[in-house]
N, C-alpha and C positions, 0 to 999 in steps of 0.2 A: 305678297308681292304679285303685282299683277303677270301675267304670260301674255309676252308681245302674240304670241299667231292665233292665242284667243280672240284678243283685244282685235285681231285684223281680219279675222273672221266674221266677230260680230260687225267690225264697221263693212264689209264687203256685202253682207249679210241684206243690211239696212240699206246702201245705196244698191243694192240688186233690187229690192222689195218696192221703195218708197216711188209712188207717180212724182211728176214735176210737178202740180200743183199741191200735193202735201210737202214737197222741199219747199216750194217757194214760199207756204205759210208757217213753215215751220223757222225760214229763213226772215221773213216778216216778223212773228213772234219773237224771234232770238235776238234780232239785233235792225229794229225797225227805224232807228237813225241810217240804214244803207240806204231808204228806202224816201230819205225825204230828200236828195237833190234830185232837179231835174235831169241832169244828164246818166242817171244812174240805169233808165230801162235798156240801154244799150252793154250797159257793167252785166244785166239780172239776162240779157238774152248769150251775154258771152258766157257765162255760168251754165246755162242751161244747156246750151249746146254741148260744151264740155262733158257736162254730168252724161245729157243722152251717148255724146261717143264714147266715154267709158263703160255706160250700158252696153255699148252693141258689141264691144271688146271681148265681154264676159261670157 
């Protein structure tokens, strides 16, 4: 069975660690149909922002 506060450790872990441009390729590689409309760099810079203010949170 897994343990939720491992599991939330490890993901706190990874987005404490990971630059923006290893999410954003790794976000590319995962699921790279986000990545083919045009209106989407505006979706990829509201993610980023997000991600960096939960960095500055921690």
């Amino acid at each position: 069975m897994l343990d939720a506060q491992k599991c939330a450790e490890l993901i706190r872990q990874h987005f404490a660690e990971i630059t923006t441009k290893q999410f954003l390729e790794n976000l590319t590689n995962s699921s790279p149909e986000l990545f083919e409309d045009d209106a989407l760099p505006s979706s990829a810079e509201s993610l980023l922002s997000e991600s960096n203010a939960l960095k500055e949170l921690n």
